[in-house]
Biotite code that builds the C-alpha atoms (Angstrom):
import biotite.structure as struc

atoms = struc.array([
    struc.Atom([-1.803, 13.436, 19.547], chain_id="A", res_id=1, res_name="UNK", atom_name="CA", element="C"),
    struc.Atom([-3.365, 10.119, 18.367], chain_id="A", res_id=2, res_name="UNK", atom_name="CA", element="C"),
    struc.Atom([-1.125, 8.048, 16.459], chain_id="A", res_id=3, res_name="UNK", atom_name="CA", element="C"),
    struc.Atom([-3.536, 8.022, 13.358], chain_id="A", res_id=4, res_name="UNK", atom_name="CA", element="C"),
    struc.Atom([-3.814, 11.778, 13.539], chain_id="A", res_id=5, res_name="UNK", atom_name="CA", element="C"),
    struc.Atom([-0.210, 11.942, 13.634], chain_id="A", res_id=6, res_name="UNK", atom_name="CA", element="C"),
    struc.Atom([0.269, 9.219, 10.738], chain_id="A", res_id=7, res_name="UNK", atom_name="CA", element="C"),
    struc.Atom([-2.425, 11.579, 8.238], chain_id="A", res_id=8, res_name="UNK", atom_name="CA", element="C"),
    struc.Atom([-0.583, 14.887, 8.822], chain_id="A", res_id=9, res_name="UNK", atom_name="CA", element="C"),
    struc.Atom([2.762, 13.386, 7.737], chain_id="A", res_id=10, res_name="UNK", atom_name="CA", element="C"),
    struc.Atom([1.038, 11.724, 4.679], chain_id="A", res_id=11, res_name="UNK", atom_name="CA", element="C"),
    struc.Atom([-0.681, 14.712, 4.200], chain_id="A", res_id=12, res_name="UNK", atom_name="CA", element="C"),
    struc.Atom([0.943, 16.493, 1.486], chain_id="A", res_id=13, res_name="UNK", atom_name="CA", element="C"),
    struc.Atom([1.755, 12.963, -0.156], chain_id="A", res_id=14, res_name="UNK", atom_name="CA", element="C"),
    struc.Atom([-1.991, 12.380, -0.583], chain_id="A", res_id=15, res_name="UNK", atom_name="CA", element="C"),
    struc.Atom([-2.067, 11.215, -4.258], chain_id="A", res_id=16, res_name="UNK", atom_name="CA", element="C"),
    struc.Atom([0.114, 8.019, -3.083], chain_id="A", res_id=17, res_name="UNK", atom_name="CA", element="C"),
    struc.Atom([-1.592, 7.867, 0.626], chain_id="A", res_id=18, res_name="UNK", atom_name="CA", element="C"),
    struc.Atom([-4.743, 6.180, -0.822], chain_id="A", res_id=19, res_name="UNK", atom_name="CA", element="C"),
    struc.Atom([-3.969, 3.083, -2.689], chain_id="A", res_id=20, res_name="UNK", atom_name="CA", element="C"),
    struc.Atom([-4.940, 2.452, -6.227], chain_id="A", res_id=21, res_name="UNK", atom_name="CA", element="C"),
    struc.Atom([-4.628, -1.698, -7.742], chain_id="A", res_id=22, res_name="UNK", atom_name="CA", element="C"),
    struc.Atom([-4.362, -2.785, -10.881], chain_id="A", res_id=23, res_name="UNK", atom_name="CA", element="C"),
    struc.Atom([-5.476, -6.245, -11.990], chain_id="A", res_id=24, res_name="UNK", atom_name="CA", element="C"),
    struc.Atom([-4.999, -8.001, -15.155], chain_id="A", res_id=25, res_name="UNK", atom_name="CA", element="C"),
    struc.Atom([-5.726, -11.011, -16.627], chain_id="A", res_id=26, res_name="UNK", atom_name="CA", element="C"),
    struc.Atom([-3.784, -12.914, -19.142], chain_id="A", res_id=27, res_name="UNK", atom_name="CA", element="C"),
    struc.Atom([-4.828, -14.787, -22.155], chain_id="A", res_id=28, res_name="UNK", atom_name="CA", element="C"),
    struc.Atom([-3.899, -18.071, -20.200], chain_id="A", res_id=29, res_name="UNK", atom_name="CA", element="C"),
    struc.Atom([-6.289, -17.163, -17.377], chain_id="A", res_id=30, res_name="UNK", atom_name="CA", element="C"),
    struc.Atom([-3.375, -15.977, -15.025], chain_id="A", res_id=31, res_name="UNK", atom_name="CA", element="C"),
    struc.Atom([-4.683, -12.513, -12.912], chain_id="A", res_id=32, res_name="UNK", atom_name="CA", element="C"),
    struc.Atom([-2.137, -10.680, -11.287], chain_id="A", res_id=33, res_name="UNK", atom_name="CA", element="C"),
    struc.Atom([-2.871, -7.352, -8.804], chain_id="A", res_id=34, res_name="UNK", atom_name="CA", element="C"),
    struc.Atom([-0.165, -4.649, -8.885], chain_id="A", res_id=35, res_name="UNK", atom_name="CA", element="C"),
    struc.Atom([0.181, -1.545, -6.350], chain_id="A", res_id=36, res_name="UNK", atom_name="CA", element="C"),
    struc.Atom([2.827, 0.657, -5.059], chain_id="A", res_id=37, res_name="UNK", atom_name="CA", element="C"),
    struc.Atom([4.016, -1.098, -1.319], chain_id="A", res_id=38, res_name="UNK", atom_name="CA", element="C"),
    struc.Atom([3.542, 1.249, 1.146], chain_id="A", res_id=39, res_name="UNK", atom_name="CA", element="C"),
    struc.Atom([6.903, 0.819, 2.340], chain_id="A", res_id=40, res_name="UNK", atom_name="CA", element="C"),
    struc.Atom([7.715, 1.699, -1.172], chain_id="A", res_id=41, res_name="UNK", atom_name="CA", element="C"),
    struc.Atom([6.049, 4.908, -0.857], chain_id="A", res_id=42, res_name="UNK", atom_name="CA", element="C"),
    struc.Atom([7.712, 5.728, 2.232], chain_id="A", res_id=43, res_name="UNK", atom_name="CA", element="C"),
    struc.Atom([10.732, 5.676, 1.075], chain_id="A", res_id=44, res_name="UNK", atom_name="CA", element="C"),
    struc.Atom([9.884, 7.233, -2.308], chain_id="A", res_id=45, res_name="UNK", atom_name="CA", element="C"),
    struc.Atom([8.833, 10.302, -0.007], chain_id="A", res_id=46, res_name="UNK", atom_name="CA", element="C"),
    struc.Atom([11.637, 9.744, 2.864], chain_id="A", res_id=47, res_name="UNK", atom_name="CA", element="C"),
    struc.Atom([8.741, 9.399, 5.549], chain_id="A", res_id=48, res_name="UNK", atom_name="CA", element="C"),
    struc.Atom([10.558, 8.831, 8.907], chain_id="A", res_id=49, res_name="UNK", atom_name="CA", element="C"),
    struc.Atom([9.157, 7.275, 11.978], chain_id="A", res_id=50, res_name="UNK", atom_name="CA", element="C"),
    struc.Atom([6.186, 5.618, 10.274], chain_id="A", res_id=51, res_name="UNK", atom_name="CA", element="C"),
    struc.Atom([7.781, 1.818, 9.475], chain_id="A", res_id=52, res_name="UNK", atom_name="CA", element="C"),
    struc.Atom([5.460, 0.108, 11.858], chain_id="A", res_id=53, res_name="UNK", atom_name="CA", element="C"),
    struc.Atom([2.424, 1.533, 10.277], chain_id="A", res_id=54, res_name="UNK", atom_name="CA", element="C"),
    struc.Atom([3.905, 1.103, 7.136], chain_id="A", res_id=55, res_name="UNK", atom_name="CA", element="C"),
    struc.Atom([5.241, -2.372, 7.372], chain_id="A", res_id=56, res_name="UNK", atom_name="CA", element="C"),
    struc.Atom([1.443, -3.255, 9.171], chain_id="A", res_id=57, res_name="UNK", atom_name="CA", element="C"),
    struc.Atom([-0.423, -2.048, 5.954], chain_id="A", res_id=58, res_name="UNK", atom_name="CA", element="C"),
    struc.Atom([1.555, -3.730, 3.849], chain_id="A", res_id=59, res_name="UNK", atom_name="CA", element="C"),
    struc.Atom([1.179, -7.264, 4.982], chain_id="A", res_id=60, res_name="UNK", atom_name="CA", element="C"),
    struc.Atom([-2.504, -6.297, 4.562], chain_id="A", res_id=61, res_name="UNK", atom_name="CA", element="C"),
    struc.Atom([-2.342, -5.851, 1.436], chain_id="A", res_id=62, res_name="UNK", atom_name="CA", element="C"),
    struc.Atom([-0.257, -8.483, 0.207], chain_id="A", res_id=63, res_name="UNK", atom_name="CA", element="C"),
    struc.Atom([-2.743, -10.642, 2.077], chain_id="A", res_id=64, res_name="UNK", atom_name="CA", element="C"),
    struc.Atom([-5.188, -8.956, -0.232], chain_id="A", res_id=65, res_name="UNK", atom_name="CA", element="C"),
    struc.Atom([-3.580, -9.256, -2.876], chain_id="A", res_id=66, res_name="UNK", atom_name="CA", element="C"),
    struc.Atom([-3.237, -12.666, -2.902], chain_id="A", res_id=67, res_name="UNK", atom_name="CA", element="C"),
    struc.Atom([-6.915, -13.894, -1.619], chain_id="A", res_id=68, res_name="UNK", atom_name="CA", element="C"),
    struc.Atom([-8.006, -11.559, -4.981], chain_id="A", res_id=69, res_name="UNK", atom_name="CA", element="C"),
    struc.Atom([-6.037, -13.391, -7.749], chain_id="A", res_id=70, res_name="UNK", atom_name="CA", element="C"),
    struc.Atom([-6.320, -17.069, -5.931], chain_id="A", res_id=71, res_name="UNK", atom_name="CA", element="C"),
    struc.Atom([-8.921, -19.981, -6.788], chain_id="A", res_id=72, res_name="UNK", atom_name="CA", element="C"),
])
């Protein structure tokens, strides 16, 4: 079995946290910050086992995101 394959049948019946949703605000001084669940978070959260390399990958993506979207 692929590894993806394998990786979206054990998030299966976790779907509502599988697909991330952000959250960015902006204060009144200017100051935008991005908020979302880590995936490593949501592992946990869900005791998902044998997954931390995928996890752990997707979540330096998204911190990269994260902060390239609320830099100038």
């Amino acid at each position: 079995m692929p590894k993806s394959l394998h990786v979206e049948i054990k998030f299966r019946k976790y779907q509502l946290d599988y697909y991330t949703k952000a959250l960015i605000m902006e204060d009144e001084k200017g100051v935008v910050t991005l908020s979302y669940n880590d995936p490593k978070y949501i592992g946990k959260r869900h005791s998902i086992k044998g997954c931390d390399k995928v996890l752990t990958k997707i979540s330096g993506i998204l911190s990269k995101f994260a902060k390239g979207a609320t830099s100038k």
